[in-house]
DSSP file (Angstrom, degrees, kcal/mol; ACC not computed):
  #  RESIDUE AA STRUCTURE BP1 BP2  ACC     N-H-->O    O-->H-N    N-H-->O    O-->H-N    TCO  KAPPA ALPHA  PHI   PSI    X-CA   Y-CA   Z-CA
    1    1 A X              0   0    0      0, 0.0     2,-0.1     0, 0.0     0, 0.0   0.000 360.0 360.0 360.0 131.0  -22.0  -29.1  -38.5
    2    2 A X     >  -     0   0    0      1,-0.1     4,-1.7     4,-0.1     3,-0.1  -0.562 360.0-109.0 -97.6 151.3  -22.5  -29.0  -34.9
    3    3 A X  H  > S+     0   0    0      1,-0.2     4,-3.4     2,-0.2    -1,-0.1   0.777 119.3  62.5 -69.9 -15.2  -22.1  -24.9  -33.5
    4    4 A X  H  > S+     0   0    0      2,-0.2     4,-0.7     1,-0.2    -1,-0.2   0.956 104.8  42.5 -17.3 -86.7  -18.8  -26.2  -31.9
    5    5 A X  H >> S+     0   0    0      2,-0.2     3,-1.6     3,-0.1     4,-1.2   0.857 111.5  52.6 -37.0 -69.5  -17.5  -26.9  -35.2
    6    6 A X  H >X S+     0   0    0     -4,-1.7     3,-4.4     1,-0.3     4,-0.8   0.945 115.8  46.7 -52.2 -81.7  -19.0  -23.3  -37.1
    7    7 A X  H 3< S+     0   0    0     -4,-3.4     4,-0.5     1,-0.3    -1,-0.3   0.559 105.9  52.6 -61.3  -5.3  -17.2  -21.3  -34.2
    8    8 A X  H << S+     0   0    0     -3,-1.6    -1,-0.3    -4,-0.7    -2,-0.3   0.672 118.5  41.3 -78.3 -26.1  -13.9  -23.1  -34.3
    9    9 A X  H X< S+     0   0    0     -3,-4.4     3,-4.7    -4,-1.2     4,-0.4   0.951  92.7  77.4 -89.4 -52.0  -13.9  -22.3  -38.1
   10   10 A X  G >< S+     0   0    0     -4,-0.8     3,-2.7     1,-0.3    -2,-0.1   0.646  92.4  55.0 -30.4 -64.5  -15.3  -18.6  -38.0
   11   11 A X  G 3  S+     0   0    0     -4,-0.5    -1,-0.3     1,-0.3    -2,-0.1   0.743 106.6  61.0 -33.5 -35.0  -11.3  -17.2  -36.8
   12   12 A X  G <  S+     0   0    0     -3,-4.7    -1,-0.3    -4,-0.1    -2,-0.2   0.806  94.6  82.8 -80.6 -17.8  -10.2  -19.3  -40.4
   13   13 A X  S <  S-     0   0    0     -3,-2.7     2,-0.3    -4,-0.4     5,-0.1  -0.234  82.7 -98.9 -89.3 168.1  -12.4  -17.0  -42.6
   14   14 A X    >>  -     0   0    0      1,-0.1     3,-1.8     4,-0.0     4,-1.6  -0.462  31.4-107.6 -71.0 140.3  -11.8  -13.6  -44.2
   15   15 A X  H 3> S+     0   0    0     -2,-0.3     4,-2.2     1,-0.2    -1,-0.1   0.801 119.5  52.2 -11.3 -53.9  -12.7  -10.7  -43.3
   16   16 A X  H 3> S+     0   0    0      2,-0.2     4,-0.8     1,-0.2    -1,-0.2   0.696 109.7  50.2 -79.1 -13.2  -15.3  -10.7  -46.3
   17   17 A X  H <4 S+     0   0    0     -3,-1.8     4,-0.3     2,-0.2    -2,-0.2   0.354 105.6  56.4-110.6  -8.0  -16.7  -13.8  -45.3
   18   18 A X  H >X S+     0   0    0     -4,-1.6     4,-1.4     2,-0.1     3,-1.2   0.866 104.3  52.9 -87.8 -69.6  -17.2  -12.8  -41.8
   19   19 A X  H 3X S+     0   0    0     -4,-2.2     4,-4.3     1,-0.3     5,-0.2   0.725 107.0  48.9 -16.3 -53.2  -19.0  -10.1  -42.6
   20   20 A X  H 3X S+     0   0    0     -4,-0.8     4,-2.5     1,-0.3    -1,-0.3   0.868 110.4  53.7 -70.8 -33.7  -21.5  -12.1  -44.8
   21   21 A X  H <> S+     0   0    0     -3,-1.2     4,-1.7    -4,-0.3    -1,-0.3   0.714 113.2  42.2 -69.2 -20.7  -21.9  -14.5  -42.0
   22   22 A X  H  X S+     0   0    0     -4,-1.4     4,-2.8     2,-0.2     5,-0.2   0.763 114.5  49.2 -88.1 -36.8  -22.8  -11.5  -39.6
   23   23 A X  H  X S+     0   0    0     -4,-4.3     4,-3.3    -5,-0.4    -2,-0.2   0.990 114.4  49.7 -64.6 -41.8  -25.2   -9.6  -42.2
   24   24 A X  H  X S+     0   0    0     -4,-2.5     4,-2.5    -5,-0.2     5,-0.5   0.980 110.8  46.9 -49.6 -54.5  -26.9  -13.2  -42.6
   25   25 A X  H  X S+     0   0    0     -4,-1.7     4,-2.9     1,-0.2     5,-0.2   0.964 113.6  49.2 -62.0 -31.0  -27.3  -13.9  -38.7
   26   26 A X  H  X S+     0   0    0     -4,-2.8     4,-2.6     2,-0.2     5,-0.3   0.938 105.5  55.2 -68.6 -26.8  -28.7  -10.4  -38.5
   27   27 A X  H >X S+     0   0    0     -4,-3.3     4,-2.2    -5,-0.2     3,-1.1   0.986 119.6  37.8 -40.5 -70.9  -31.2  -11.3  -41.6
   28   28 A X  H 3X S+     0   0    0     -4,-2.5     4,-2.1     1,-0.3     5,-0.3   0.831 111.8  50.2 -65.5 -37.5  -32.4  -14.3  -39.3
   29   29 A X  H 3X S+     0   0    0     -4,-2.9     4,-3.6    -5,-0.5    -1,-0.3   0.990 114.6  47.0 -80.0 -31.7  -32.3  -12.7  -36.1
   30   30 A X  H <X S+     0   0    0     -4,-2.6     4,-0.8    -3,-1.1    -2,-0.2   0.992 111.3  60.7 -34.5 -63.7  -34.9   -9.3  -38.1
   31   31 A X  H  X S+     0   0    0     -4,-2.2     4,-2.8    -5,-0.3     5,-0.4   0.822 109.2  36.5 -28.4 -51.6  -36.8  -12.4  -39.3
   32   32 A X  H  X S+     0   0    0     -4,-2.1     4,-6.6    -5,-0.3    -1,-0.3   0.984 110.5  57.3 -59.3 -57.9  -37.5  -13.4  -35.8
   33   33 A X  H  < S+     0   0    0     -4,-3.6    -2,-0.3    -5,-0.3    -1,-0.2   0.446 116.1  35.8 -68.6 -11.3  -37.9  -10.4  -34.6
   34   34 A X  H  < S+     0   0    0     -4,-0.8    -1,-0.3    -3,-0.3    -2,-0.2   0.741 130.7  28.1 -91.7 -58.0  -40.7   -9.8  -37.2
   35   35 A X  H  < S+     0   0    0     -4,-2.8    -2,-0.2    -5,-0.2    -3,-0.2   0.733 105.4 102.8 -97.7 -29.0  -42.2  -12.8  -37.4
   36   36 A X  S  < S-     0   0    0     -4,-6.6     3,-0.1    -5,-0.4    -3,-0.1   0.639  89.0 -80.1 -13.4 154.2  -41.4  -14.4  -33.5
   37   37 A X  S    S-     0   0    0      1,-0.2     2,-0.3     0, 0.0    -4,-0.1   0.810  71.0-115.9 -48.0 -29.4  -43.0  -14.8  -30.6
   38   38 A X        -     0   0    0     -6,-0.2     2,-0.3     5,-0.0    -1,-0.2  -0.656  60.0 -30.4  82.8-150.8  -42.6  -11.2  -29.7
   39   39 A X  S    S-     0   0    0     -2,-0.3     5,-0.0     1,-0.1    -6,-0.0  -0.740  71.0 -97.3-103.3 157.8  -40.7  -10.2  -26.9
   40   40 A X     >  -     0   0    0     -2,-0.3     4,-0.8     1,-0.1     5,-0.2   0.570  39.3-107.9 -24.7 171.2  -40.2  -12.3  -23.6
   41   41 A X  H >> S+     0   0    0      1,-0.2     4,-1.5     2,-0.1     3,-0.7   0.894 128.7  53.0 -87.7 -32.5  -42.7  -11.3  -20.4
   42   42 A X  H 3> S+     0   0    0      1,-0.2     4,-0.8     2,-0.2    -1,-0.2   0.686 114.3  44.3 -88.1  -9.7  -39.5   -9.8  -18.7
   43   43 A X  H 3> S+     0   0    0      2,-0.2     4,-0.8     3,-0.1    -1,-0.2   0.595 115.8  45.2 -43.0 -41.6  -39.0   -7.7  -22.3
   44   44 A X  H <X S+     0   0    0     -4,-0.8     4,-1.4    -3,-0.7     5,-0.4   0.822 107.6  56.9 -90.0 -30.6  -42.5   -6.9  -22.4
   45   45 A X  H  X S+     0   0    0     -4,-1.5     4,-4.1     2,-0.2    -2,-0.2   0.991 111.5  45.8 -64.4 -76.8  -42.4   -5.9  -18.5
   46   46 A X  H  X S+     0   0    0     -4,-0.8     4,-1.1     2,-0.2    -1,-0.2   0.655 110.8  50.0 -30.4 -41.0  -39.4   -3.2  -19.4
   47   47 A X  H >X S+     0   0    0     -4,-0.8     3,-2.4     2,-0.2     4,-1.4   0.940 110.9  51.0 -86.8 -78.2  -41.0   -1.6  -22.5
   48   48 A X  H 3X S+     0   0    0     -4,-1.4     4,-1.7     1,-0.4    -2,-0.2   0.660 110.8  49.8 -42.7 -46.7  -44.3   -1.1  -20.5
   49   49 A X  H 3X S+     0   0    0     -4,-4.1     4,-3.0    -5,-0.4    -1,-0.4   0.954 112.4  43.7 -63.0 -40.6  -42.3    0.5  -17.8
   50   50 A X  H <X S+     0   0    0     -3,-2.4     4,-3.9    -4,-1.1    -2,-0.3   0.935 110.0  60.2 -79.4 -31.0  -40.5    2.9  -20.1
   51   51 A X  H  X>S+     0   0    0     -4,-1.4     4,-3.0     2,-0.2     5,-0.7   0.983 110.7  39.0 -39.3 -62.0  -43.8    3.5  -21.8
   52   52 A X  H  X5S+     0   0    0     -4,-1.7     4,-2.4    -5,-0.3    -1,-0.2   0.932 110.3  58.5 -58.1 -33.7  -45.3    4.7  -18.8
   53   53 A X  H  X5S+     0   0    0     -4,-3.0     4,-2.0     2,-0.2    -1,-0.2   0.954 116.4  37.1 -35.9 -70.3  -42.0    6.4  -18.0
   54   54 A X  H ><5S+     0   0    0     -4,-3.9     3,-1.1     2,-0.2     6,-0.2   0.925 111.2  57.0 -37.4 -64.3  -42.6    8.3  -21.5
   55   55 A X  H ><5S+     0   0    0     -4,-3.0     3,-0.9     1,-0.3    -1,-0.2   0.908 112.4  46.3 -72.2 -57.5  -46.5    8.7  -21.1
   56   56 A X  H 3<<S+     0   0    0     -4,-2.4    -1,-0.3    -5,-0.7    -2,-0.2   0.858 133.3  10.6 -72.0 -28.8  -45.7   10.7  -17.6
   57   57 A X  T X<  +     0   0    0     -4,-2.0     3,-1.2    -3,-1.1     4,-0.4  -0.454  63.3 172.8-164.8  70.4  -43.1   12.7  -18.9
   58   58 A X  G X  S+     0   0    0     -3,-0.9     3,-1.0     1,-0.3    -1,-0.1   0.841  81.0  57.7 -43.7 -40.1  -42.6   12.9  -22.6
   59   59 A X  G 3  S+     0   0    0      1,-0.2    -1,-0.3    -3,-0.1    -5,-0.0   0.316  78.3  93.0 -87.1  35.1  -40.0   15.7  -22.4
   60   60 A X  G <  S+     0   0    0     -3,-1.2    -1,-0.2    -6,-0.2    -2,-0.1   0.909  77.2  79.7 -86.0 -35.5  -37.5   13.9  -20.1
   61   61 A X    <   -     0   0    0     -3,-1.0     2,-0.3    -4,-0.4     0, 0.0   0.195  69.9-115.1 -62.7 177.1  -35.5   12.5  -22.9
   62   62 A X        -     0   0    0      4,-0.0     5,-0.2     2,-0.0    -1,-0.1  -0.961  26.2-112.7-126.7 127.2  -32.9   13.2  -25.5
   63   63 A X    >>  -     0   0    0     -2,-0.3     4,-2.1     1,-0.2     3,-1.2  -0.250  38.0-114.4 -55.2 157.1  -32.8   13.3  -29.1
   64   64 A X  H 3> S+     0   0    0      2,-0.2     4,-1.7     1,-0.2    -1,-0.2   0.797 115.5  46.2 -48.1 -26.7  -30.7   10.3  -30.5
   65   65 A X  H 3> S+     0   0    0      1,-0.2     4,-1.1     2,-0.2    -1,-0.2   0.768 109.1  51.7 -96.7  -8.3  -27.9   12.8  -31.9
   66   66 A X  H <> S+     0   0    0     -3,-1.2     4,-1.9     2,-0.2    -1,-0.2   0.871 116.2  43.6 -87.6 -18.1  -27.8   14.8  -28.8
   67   67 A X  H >X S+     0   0    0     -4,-2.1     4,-2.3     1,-0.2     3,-1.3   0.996 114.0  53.6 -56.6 -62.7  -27.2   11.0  -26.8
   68   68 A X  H 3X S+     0   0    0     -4,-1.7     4,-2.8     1,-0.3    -1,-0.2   0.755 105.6  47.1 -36.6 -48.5  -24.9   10.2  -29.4
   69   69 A X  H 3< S+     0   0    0     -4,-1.1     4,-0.5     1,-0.2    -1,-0.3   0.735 114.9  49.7 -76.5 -28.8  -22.6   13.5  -29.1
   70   70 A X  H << S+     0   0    0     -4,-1.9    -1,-0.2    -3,-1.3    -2,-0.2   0.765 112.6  47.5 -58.9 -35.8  -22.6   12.8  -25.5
   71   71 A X  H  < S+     0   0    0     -4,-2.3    -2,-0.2    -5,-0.2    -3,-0.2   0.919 134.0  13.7 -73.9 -51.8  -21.6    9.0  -26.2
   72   72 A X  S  < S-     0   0    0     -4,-2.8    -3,-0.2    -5,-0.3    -2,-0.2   0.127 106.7-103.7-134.6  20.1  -19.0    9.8  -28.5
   73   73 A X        -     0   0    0     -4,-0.5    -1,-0.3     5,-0.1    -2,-0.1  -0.064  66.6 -50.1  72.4 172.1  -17.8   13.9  -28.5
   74   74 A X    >>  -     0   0    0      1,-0.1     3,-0.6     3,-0.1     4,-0.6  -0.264  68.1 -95.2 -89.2 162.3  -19.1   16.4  -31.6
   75   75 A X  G >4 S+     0   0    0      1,-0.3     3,-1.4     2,-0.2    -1,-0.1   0.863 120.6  65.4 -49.0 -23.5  -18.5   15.0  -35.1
   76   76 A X  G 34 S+     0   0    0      1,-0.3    -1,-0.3     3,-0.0    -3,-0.0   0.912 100.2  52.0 -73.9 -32.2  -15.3   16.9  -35.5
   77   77 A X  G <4 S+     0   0    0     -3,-0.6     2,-0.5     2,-0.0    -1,-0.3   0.285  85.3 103.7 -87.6  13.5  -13.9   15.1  -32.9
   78   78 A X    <<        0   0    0     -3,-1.4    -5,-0.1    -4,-0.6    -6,-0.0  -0.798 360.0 360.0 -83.3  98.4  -14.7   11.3  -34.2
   79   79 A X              0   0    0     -2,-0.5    -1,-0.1     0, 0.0    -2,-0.0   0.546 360.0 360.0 -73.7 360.0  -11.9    9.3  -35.7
């Protein structure tokens, strides 16, 4: 089945059966991401810059929950 085909079909499936097709590509894509190449030189280029970012000035940052509340308002307010 050519990927043409797959994505012309994907819109025919359920709900539940999209889902299993999204947890599966994310299996594969972990899989890669584990077992891969590693990341690209223009990947690797970016995390080395924010490393160095970090390294000069660890306390510039945010915890994840205070980004998060920023992102998306305090829990109460979350539909």
């Amino acid at each position: 089945m050519s990927k043409a085909e797959i994505l012309n079909e994907l819109p025919k499936l359920r709900p539940e059966e999209r889902r299993q097709i999204f947890d599966r590509l994310w299996e594969l894509e972990e899989r890669d991401l584990l077992e891969g190449a590693g990341p690209t030189p223009a990947e690797k280029a970016l995390l080395d810059s924010e490393l160095k970012a970090y390294e000069a000035n660890p306390g510039a940052g945010a915890p994840w929950e205070e980004v998060e509340e920023k992102l998306l308002g305090p829990p109460n307010e979350q539909q």
